[in-house]
C-alpha positions in Angstrom: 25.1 -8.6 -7.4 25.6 -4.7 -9.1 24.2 -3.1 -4.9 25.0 -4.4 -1.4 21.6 -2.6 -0.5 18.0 -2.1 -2.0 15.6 -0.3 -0.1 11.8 0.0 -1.1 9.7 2.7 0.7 6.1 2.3 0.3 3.0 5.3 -0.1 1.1 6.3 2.9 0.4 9.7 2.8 1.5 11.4 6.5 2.4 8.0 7.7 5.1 8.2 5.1 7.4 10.8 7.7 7.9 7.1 9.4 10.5 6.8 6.4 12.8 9.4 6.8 13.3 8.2 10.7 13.9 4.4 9.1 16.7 5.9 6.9 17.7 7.8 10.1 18.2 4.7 12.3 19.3 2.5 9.5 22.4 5.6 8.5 23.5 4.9 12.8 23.4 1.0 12.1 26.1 1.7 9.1 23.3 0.7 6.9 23.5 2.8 3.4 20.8 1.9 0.7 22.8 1.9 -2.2 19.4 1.8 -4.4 15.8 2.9 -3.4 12.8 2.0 -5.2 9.4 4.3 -4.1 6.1 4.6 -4.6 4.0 7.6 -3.3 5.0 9.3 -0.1 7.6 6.8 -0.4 8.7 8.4 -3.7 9.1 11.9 -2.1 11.2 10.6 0.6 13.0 8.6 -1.6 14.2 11.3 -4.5 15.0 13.6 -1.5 17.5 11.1 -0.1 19.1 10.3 -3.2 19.7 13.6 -3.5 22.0 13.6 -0.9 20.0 15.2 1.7 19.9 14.0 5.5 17.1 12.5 7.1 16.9 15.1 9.3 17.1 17.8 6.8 13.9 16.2 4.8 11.9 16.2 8.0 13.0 19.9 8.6 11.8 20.6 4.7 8.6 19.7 5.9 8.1 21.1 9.4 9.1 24.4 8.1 6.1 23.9 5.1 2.4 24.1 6.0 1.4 21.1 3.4 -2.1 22.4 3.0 -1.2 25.4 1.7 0.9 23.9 -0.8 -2.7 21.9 -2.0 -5.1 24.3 -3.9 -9.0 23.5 -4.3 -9.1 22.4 -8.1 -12.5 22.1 -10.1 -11.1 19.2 -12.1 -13.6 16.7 -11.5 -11.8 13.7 -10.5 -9.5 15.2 -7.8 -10.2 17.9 -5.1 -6.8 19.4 -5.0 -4.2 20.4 -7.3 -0.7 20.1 -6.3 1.0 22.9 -7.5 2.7 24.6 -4.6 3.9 21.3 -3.7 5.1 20.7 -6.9 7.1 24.2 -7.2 8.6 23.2 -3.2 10.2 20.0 -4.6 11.4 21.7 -7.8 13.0 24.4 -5.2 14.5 22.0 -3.3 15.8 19.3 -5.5 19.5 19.5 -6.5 19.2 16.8 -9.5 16.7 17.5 -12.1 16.9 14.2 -13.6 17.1 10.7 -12.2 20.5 10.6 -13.8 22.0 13.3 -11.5 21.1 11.7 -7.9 23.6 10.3 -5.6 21.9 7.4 -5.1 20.2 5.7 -7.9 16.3 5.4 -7.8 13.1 4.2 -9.6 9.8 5.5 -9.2 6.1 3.6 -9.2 3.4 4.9 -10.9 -0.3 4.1 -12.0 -0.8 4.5 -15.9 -4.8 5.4 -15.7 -4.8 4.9 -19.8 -3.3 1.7 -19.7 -4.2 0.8 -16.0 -0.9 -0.7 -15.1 2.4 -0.2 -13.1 5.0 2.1 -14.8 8.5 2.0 -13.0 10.6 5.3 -13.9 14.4 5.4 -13.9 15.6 7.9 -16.6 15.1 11.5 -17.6 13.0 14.3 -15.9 12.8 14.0 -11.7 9.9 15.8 -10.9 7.1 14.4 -13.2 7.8 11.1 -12.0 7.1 11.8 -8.3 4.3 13.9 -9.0 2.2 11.1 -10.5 3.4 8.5 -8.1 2.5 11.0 -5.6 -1.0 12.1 -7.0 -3.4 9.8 -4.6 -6.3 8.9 -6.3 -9.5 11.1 -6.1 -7.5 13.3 -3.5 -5.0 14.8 -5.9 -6.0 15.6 -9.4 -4.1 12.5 -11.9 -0.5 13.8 -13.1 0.1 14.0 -16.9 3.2 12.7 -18.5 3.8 12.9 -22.4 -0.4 12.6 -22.7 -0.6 9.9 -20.7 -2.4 10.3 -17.4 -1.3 8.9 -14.0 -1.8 8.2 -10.4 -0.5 7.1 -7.0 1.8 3.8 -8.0 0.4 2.7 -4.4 -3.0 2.0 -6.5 -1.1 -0.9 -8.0 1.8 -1.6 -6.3 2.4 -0.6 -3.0 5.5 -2.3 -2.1 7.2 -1.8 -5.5 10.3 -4.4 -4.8 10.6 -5.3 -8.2 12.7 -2.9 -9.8 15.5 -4.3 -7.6 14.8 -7.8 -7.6 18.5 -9.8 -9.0 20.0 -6.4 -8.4 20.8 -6.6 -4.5 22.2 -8.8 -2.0 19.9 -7.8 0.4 16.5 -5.9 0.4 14.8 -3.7 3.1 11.2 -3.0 2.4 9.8 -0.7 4.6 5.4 -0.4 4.6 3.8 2.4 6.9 0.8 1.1 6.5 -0.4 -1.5 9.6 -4.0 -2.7 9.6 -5.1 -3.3 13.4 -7.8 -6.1 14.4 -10.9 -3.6 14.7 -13.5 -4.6 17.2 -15.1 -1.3 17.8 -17.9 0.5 15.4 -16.3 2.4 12.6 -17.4 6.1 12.3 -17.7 6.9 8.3 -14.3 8.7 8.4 -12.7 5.3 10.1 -14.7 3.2 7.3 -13.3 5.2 4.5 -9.3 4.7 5.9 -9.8 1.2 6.8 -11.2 0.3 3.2 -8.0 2.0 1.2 -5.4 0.3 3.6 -6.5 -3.1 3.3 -6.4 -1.8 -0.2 -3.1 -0.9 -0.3 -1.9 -4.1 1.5 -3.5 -6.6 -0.9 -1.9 -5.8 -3.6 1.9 -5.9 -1.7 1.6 -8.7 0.5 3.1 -11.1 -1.8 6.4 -8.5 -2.4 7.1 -9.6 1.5 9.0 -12.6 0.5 11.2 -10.9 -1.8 12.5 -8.5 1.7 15.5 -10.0 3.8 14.4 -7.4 6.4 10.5 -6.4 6.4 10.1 -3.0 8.6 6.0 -2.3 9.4 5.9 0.0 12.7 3.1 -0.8 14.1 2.2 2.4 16.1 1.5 3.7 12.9 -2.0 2.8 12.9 -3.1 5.7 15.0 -2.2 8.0 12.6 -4.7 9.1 9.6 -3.2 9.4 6.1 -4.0 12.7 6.1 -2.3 14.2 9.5 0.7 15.9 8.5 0.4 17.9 11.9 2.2 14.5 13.6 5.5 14.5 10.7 7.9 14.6 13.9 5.9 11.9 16.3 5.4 9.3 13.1 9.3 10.4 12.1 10.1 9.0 15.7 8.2 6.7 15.6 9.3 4.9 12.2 13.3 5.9 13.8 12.6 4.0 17.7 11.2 1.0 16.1 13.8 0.5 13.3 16.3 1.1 16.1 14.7 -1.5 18.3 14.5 -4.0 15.0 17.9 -3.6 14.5 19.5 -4.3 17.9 17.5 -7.7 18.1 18.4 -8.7 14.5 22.3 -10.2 14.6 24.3 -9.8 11.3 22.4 -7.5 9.5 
C-alpha cells in the first residue's frame, strides 16, 4: 500500500470542530494520517492540517474569528449568504496555495450542480476546491469553478472514502453527524435539522465498511449545524471520545 494511514473527515457544519480534537487525540495515540480525504467542514479542517498546522492552532484560528461576520447577506437567489470574508481568512491563512504544496496529501469532495455528481479534487488551486465543498446548499450561495457551478460534496457524498480506497493499509473515517432516536415533538427548527442529517447519513452509510476504525461521537447530537458559539465544547468533545475509543481498541 503507497500510505500507512487514510483519514476521511466528513461535512457537518459547527459539529465539524469535533475533527480537529479527533486529529488531536489521534496525534497523542502516535497516529499520523498520512492522507486525508474531506468533504465540507471536513474539507476546511482537512486542508488546514495538511498544511502543517496543529490541531490546536486550527481551533485557535477560529475562536479568535466571529464566523458570522465572515458570512455576508447575498441577493443571489439560491443562497442567503455569500462567503467572502471566509474565503479571504483561509486565503490568509493557508501556507500552500495548491494541493501540490501541502505536507500532507489531500482530496477534496464536491457537488457538480451542472452535472449533479461527486467531483473529487487533488491538483492545482487550494482554495476553490474547499470553497465549493464548503458551500452548503441553500445556506451558502453555490461556488464556481472554470463555469461550472458547485456545492457542499456532503450533498452527495458525505463520507468520501473513496479517493483512498487500495491506497491505505488502514482507514479512519470520522462522521459528526449522529442521528438520536427522537420521541419528543419536533419544533420546525428541529424538523428542518433532523431531515438534512438523515440526509447526510443515507448517502454514507455504505462507505462504513470500507473504515478499519469508524469514529461517530455521539454527544454530538446536541449541537445544531449552525452553533459555532460551542467550537471548543464539540472540539472536546470529538478529542474525549476518540481518546476513550482508542484506549479500549488494542493494536490500533
Amino acid at each position: 500500500m503507497e500510505y500507512k494511514n487514510g483519514i476521511v473527515l466528513s461535512g457537518g457544519g459547527a459539529r465539524g470542530f469535533a475533527h480537529i480534537g479527533v486529529l488531536k487525540a489521534l496525534e497523542e495515540a502516535g497516529i499520523y494520517p498520512d492522507v486525508i480525504s474531506g468533504v465540507s467542514a471536513g474539507a476546511i479542517a482537512g486542508v488546514l492540517y495538511a498544511d502543517g498546522y496543529h490541531p490546536d492552532e486550527i481551533l485557535e484560528i477560529f475562536i479568535r474569528i466571529d464566523i458570522y461576520k465572515l458570512l455576508h447577506f447575498n441577493t443571489f437567489h439560491v443562497g442567503l449568504l455569500k462567503p467572502d470574508g471566509l474565503q479571504k481568512t483561509l486565503q490568509k491563512v493557508l501556507r500552500a496555495k495548491t494541493f501540490e504544496e501541502l505536507k500532507i496529501p489531500l482530496t477534496i469532495a464536491a457537488t457538480n450542480l451542472n452535472l449533479a455528481q461527486i467531483e473529487y479534487f487533488d491538483k492545482g488551486a487550494l482554495i476553490d476546491p474547499v470553497m465549493a465543498s464548503a458551500s452548503f446548499p441553500l445556506v451558502l450561495r453555490p461556488h464556481q469553478i472554470n463555469g461550472t457551478y458547485y456545492v457542499d460534496g456532503g450533498l452527495m457524498n458525505n463520507l468520501p472514502v473513496q479517493p483512498l480506497l487500495g491506497y491505505c493499509e488502514k482507514i479512519i473515517g470520522v462522521y459528526v453527524n449522529p442521528v438520536k432516536v427522537q420521541t419528543k415533538s419536533l419544533s420546525t427548527r428541529n424538523v428542518a435539522d433532523r431531515i438534512v442529517h438523515i440526509g447526510l447519513r443515507a448517502n454514507m452509510l455504505h462507505n462504513i465498511a470500507h473504515c478499519d476504525i469508524f469514529i461517530e461521537p455521539p454527544e454530538l447530537v446536541n449541537f445544531h449545524l449552525f452553533k459555532v458559539s460551542a467550537a471548543r465544547k464539540i472540539f472536546d468533545i470529538g478529542y474525549t471520545y476518540t481518546k476513550d475509543l482508542l484506549s479500549k481498541k488494542a493494536g490500533i
